[in-house]
N, C-alpha and C positions, 0 to 999 in steps of 0.2 A: 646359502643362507646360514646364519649362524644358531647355533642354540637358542640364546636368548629371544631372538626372532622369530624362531622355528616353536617357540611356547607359547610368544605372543598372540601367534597364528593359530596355533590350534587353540587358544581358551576363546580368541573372538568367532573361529567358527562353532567353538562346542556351544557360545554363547545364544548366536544367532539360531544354531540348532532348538535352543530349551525354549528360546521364547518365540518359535515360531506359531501361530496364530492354531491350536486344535481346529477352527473349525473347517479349517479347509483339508483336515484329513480325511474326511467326510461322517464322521462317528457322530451319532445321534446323541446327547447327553440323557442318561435313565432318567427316564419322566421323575418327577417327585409324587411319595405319599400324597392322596388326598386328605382332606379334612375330613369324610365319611367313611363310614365301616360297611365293611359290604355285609348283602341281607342275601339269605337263603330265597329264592326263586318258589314261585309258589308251587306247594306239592313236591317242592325236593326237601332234601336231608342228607346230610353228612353220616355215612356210614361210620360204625368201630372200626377203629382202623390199630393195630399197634402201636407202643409206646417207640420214641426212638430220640436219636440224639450222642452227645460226644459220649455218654458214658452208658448206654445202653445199644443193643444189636444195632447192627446195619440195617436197610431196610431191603427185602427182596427185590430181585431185577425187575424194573421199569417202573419201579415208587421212588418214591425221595420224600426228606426227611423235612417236615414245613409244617409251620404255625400257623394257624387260620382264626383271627380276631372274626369272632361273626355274631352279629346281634350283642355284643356286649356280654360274653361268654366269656371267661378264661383260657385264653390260647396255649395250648398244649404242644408238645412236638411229636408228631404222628405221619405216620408212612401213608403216602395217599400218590394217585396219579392227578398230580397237581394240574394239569389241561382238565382235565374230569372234572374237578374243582371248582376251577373258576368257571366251566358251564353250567354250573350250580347257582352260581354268587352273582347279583347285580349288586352296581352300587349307583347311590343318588348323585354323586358325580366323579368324573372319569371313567375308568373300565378298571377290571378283575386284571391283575398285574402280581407276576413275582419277584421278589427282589432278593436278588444270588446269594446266601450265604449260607451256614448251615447253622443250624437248621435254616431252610427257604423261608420265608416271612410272605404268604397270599394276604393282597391288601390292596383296596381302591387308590390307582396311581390315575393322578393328572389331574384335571377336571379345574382347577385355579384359574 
């Protein structure tokens, strides 16, 4: 095979590689944000938790560093065990959902 051929052949397979079909990799796509803000569960509350974020401490082992929009409150970035969290939080539609970044963002995903 010659060069020229031997380039042509790998951009049609790198081709066929990039637009192979995701969904048959079996990856679930992250739900989406809902349109509602999740509501504290009756008789719970969000503890004081520490400040955190890119320019302030890490959070101690088994917190992580997440926003929580709840009742229309201003979302802070604060060390919390996020599972803990969302069994705190209902929302009016979809479910208590974290979406990976940092700081973590808790927020009613799905429900559309």
């Amino acid at each position: 095979m010659t060069y020229p051929k031997l380039v042509a052949a790998l951009v049609v397979a790198c081709a066929a590689f990039a637009c192979q079909d995701s969904s048959d990799s079996g990856e679930q796509p992250e739900p989406e944000p809902s349109t509602s803000k999740p509501t504290l569960r009756a008789g719970e509350r969000l503890d004081e938790a520490p400040p955190c974020g890119v320019d302030r401490p890490a959070c101690a082992a088994g917190l992580e560093c997440a926003t929580v929009d709840v009742d229309g409150a201003p979302a802070a970035a604060t060390c919390v065990d996020a599972a803990a969290v969302c069994a705190k939080l209902e929302c009016a539609e979809g479910s208590c959902g974290i979406l990976e970044s940092y700081p973590a963002r808790i927020t009613c995903l799905g429900g559309r």
